[in-house]
Chimera marker file (.cmm) of the C-alpha trace (Angstrom):
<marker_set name="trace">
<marker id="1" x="109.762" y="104.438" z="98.885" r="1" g="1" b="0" radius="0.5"/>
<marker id="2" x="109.848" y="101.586" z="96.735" r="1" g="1" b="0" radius="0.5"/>
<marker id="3" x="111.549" y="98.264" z="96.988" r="1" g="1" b="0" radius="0.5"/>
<marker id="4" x="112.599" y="95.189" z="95.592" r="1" g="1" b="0" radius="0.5"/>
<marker id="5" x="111.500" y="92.467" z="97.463" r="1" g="1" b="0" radius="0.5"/>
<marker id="6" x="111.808" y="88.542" z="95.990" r="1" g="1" b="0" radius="0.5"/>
<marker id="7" x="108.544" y="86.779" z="95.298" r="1" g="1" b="0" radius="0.5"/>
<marker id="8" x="108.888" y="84.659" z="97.462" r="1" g="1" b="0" radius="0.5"/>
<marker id="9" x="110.055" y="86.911" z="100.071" r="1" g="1" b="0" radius="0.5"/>
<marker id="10" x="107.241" y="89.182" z="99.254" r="1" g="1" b="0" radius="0.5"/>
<marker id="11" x="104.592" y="86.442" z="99.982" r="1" g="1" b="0" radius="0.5"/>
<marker id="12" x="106.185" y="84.777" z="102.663" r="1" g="1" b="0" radius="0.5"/>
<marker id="13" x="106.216" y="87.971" z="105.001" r="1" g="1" b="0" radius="0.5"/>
<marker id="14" x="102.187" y="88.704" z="103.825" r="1" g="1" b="0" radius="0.5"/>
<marker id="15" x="101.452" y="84.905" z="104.944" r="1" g="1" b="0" radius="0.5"/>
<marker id="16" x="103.122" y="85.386" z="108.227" r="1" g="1" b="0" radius="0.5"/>
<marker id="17" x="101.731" y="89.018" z="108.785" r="1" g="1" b="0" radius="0.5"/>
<marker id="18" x="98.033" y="88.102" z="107.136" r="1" g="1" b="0" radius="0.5"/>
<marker id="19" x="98.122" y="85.079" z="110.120" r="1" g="1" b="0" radius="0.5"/>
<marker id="20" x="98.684" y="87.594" z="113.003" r="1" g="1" b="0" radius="0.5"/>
<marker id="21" x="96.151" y="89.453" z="111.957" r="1" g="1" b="0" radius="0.5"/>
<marker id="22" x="98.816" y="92.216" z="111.000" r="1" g="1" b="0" radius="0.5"/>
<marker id="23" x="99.171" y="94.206" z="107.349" r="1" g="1" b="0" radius="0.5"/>
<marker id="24" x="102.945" y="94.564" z="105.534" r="1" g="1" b="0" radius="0.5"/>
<marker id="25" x="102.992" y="98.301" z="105.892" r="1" g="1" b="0" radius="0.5"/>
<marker id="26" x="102.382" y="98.509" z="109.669" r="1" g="1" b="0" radius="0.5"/>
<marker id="27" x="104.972" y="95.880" z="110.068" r="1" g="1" b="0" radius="0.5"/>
<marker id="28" x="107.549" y="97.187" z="108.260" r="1" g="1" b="0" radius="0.5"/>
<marker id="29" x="106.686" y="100.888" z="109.528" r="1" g="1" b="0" radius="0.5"/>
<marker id="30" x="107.284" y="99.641" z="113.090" r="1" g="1" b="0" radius="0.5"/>
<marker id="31" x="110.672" y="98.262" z="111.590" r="1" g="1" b="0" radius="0.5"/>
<marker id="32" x="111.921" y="101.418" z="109.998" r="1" g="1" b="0" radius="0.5"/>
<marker id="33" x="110.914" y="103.300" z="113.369" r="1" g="1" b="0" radius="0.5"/>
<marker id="34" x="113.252" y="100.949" z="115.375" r="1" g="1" b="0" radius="0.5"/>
<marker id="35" x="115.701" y="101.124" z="113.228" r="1" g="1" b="0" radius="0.5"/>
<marker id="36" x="116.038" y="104.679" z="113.301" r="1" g="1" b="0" radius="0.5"/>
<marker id="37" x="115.768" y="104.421" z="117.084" r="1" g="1" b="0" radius="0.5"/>
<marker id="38" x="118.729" y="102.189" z="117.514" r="1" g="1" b="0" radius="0.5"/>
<marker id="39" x="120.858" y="102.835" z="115.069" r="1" g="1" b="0" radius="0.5"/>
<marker id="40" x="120.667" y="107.233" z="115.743" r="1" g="1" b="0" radius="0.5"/>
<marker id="41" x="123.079" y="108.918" z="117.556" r="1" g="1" b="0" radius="0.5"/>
<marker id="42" x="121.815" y="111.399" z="120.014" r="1" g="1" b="0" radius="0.5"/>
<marker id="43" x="122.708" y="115.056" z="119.749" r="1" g="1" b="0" radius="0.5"/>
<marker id="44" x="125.361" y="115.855" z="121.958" r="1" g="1" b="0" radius="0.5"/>
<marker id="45" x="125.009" y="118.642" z="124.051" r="1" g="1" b="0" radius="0.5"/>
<marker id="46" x="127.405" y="121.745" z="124.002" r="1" g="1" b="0" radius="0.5"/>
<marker id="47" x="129.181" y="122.694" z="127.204" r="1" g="1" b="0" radius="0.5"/>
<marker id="48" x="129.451" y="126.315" z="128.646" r="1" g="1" b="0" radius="0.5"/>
<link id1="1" id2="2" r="1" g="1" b="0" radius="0.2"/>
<link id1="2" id2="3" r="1" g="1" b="0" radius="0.2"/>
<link id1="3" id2="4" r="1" g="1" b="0" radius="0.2"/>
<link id1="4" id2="5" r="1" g="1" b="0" radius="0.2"/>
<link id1="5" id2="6" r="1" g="1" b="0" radius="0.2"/>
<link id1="6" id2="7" r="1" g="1" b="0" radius="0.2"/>
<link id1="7" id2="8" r="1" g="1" b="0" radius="0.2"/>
<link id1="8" id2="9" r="1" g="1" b="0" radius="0.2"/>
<link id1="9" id2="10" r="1" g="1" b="0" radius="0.2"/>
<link id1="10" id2="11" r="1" g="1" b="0" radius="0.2"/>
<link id1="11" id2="12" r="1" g="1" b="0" radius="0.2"/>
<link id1="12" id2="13" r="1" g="1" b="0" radius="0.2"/>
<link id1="13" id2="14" r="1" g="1" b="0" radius="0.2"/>
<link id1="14" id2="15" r="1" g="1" b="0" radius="0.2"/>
<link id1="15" id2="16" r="1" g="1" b="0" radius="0.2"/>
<link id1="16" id2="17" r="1" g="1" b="0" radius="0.2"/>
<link id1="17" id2="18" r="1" g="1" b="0" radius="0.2"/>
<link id1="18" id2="19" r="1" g="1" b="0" radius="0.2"/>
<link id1="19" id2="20" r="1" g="1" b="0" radius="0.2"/>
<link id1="20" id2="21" r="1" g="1" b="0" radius="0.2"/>
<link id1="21" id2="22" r="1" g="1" b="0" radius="0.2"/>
<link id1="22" id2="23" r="1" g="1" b="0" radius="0.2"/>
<link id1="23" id2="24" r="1" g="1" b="0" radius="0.2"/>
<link id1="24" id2="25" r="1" g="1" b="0" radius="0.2"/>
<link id1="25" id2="26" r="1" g="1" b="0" radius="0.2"/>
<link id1="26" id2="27" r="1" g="1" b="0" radius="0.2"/>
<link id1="27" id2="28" r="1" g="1" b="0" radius="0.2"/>
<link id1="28" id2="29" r="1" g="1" b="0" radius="0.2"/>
<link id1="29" id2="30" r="1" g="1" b="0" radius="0.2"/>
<link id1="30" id2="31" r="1" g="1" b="0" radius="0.2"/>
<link id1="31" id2="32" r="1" g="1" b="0" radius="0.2"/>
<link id1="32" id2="33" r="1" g="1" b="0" radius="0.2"/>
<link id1="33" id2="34" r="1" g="1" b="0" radius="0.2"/>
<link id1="34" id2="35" r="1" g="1" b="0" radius="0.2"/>
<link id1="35" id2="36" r="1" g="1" b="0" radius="0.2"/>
<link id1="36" id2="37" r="1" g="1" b="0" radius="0.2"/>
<link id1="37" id2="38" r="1" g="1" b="0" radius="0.2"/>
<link id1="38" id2="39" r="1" g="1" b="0" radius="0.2"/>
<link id1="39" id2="40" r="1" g="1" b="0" radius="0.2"/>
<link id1="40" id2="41" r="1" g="1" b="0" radius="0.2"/>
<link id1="41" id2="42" r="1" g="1" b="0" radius="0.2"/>
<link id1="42" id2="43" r="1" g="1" b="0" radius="0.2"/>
<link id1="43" id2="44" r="1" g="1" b="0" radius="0.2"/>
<link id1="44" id2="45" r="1" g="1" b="0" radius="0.2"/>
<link id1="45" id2="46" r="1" g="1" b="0" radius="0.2"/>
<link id1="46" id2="47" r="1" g="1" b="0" radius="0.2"/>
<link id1="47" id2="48" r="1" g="1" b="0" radius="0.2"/>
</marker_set>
């Protein structure tokens, strides 16, 4: 995946990661993940 991210954007979020003692990846890994989570519907399940 790539993406666009504004300078400024780009080195605000490392500051703010690099100060928890977190990396950008992880961080935005864990975002995707609850994204997915949240925002996917469940398969319904067929009746007999």
């Amino acid at each position: 995946m790539n993406l666009n991210v504004p300078f400024e954007l780009h080195n605000a979020f490392k500051a703010a990661t690099a100060a928890r003692g977190q990396n950008m990846t992880d961080e935005l890994l864990k975002f995707i993940k609850g994204y997915i989570t949240k925002h996917s519907s469940k398969p319904k399940r067929r009746r007999r």
